[in-house]
VEXGUMI-89127 format. One record per residue (C-alpha): residue number from 1; residue in three letters; x, y, z. Coordinates in Angstrom, 1 decimal, m for minus. Layout:
% VEXGUMI-89127
+-----+------+--------+--------+--------+
:  nr : rest :     xx :     yy :     zz :
+-----+------+--------+--------+--------+
: NUM :  ALA :      X :      Y :      Z :
...
+-----+------+--------+--------+--------+
END
This chain:
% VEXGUMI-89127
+-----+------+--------+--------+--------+
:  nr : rest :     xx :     yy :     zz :
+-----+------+--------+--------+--------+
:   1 :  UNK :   28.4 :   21.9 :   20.5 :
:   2 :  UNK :   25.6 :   19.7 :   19.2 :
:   3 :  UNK :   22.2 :   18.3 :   19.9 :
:   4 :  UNK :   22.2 :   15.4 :   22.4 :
:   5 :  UNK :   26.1 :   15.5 :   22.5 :
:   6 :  UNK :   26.1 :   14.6 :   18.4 :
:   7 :  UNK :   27.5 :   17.2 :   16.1 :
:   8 :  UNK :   24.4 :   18.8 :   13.9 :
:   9 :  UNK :   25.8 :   17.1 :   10.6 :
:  10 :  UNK :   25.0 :   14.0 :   12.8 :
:  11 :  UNK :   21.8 :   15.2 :   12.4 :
:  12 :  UNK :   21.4 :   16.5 :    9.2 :
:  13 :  UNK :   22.5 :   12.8 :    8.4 :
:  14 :  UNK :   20.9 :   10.4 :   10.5 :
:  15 :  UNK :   16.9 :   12.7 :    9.9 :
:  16 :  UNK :   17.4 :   15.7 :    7.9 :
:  17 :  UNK :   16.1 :   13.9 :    4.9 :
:  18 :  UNK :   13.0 :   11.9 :    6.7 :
:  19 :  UNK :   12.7 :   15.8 :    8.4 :
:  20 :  UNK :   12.2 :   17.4 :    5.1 :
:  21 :  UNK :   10.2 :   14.5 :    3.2 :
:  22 :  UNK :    7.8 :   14.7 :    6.5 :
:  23 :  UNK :    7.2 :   18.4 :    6.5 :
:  24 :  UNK :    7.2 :   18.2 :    2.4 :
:  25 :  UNK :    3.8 :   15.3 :    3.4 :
:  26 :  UNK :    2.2 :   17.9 :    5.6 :
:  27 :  UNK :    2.4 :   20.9 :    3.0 :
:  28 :  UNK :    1.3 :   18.5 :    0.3 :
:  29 :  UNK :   m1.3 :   16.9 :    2.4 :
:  30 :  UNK :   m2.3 :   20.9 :    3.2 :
:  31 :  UNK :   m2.1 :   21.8 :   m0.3 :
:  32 :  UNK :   m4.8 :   18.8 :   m1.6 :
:  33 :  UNK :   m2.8 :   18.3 :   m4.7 :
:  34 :  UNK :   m4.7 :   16.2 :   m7.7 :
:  35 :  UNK :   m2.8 :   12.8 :   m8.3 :
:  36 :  UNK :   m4.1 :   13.4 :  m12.3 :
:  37 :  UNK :   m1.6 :   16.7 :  m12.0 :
:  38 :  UNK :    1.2 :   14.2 :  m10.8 :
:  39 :  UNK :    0.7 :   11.6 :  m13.5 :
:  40 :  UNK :    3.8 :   12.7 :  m15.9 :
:  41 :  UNK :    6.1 :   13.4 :  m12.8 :
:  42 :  UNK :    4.4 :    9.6 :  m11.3 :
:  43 :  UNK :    5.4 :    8.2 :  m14.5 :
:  44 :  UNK :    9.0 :    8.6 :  m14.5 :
:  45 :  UNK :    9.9 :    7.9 :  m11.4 :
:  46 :  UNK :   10.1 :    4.4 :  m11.6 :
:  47 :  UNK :   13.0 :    4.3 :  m14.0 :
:  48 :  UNK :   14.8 :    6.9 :  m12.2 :
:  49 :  UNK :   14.4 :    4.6 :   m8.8 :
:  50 :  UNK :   15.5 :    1.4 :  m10.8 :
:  51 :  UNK :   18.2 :    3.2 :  m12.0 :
:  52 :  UNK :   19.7 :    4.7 :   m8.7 :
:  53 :  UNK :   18.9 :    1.3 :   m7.5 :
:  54 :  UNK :   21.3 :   m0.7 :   m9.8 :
:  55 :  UNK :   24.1 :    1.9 :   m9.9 :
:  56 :  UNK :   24.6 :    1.6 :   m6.3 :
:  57 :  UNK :   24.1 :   m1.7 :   m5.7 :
:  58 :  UNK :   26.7 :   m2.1 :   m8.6 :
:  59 :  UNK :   29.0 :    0.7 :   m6.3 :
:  60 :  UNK :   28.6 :   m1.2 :   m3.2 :
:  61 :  UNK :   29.4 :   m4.5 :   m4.8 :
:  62 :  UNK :   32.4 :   m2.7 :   m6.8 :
:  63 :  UNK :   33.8 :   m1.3 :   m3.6 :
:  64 :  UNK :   33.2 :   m4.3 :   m1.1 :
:  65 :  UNK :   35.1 :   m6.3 :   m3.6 :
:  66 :  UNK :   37.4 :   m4.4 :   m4.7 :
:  67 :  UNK :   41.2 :   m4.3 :   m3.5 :
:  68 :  UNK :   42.9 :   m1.1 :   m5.5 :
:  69 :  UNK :   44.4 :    1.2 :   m3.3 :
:  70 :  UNK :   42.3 :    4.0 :   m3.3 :
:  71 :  UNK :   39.4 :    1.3 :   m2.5 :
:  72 :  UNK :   41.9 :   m0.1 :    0.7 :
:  73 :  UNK :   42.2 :    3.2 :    1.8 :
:  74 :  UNK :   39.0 :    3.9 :    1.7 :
:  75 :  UNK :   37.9 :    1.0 :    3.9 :
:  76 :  UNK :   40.9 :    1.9 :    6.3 :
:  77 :  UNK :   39.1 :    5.1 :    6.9 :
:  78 :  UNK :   36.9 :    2.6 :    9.2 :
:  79 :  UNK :   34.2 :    5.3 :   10.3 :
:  80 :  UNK :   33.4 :    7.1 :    7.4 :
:  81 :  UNK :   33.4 :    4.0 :    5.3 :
:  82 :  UNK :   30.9 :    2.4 :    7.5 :
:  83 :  UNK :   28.6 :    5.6 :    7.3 :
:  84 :  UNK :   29.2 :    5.3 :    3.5 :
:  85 :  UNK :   28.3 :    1.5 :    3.0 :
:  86 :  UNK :   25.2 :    2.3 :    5.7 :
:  87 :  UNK :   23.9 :    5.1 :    3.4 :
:  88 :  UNK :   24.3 :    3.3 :    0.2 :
:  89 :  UNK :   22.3 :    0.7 :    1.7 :
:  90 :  UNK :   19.4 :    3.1 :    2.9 :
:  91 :  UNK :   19.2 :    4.5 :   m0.4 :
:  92 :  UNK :   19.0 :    1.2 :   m2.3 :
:  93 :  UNK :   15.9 :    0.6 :    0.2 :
:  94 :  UNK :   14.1 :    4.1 :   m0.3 :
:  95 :  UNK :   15.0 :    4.1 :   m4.0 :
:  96 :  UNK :   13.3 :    0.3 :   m4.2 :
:  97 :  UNK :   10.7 :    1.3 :   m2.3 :
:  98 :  UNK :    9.9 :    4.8 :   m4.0 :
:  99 :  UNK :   10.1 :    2.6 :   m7.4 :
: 100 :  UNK :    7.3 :   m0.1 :   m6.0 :
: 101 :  UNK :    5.3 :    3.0 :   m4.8 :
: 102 :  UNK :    5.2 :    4.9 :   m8.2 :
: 103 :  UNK :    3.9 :    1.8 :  m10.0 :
: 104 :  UNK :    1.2 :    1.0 :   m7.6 :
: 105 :  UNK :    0.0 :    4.4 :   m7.7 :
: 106 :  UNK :    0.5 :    5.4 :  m11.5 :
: 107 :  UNK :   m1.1 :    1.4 :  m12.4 :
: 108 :  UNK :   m3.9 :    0.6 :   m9.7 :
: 109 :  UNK :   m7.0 :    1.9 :  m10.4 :
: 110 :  UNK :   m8.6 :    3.4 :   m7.2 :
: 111 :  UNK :  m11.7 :    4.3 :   m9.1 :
: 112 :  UNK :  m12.2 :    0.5 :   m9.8 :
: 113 :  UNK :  m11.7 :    0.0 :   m6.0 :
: 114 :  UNK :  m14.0 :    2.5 :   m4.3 :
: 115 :  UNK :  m16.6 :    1.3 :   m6.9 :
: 116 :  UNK :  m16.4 :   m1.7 :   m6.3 :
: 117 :  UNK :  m16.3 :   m1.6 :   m2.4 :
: 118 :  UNK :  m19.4 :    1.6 :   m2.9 :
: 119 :  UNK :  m17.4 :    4.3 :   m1.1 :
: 120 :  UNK :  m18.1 :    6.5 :   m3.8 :
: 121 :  UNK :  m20.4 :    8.2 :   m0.8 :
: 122 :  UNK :  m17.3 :    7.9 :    2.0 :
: 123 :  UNK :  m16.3 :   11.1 :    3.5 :
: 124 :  UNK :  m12.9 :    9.5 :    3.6 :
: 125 :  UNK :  m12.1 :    8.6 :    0.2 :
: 126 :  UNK :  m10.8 :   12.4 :   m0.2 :
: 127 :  UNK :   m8.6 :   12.3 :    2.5 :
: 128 :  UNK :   m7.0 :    9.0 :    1.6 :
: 129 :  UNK :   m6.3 :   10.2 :   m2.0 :
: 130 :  UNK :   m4.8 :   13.1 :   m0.1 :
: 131 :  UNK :   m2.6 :   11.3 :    1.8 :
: 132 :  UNK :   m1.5 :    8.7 :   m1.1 :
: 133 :  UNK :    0.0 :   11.7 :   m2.9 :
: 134 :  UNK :    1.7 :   13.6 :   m0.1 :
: 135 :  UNK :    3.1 :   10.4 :    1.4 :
: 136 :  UNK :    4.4 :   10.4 :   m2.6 :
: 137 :  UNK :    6.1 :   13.7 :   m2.5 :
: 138 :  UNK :    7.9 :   12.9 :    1.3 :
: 139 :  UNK :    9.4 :    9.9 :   m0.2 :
: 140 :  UNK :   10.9 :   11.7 :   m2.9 :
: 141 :  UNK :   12.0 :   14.8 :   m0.6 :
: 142 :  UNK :   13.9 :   12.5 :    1.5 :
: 143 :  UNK :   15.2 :   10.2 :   m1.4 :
: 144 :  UNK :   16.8 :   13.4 :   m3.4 :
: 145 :  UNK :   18.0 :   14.9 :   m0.1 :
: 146 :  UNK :   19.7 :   11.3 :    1.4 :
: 147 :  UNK :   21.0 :   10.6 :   m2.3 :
: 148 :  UNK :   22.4 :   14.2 :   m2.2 :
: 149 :  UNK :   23.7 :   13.4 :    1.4 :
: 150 :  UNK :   25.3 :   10.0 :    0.0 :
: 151 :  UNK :   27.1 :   12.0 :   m3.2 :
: 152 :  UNK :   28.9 :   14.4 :   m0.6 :
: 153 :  UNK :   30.3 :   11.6 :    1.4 :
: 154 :  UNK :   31.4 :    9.8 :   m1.9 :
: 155 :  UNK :   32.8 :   12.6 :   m2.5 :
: 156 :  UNK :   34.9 :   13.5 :    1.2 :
: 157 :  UNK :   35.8 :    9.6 :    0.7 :
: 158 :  UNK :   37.2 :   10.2 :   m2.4 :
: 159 :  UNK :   38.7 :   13.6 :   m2.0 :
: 160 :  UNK :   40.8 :   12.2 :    1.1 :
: 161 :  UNK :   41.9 :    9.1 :   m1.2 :
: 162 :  UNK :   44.0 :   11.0 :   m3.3 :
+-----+------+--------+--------+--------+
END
């Protein structure tokens, strides 16, 4: 029994994470958090990203090259092999992009902007700062949860390798 005729870990997969990091926007975007409260937390992210980033793009290349047993076996396991490469992929892309979106917002001044272009006066501005922050704290909720996602199928891979 399932959801469209997919099991619900097909769910859970394919949009629990973008699911959680969505509703994790709204509350934030409810909650008006301060991106000056953020800065510390803003601040680290970048390495953690870069680092998730290389590790499994250094996986992926280890496993898509390599021809050891376990590694052949694992790719003869054609279906959950292919879910594995796909969501090493997606979480290369989300952790680049969390990365690119932690610099921009910990190293552009905004200040300097909304002088510059007078919307000091704006209704707007708030809202928009708002938003930045939330959209922030979705993208993480959904890169932890996919990343934890991703370790549990390395995981099943490897546990039915040996």
């Amino acid at each position: 029994m399932g959801i469209f005729g997919k099991s619900y870990r097909y769910w859970v997969e394919t949009i629990g994470g973008l699911l959680a990091g969505i509703i994790v926007c709204i509350l934030l975007f409810i909650v008006n958090p301060h991106l000056s409260n953020w800065k510390d937390f803003v601040k680290e992210i970048p390495s953690i990203g870069m680092c998730t980033f290389g590790f499994l793009l250094t996986l992926l290349s280890i496993i898509l090259q390599g021809n050891s047993s376990t590694i052949e076996w694992m790719k003869s396991r054609k279906t959950l092999f292919d879910r594995f490469i796909q969501y090493n992929k997606h979480i290369v892309i989300l952790s680049f992009i969390i990365s690119i979106y932690a610099y921009t917002l910990r190293f552009f001044n905004f200040q300097w902007l909304i002088h510059e272009l007078s919307l000091e006066t704006n209704p707007i501005i708030p809202h928009i700062r708002r938003l930045l922050i939330s959209v922030f704290g979705g993208l993480i909720t959904w890169f932890v949860i996919d990343t934890f996602q991703f370790i549990e199928m390395f995981y099943l891979l490897i546990k039915k390798a040996k």
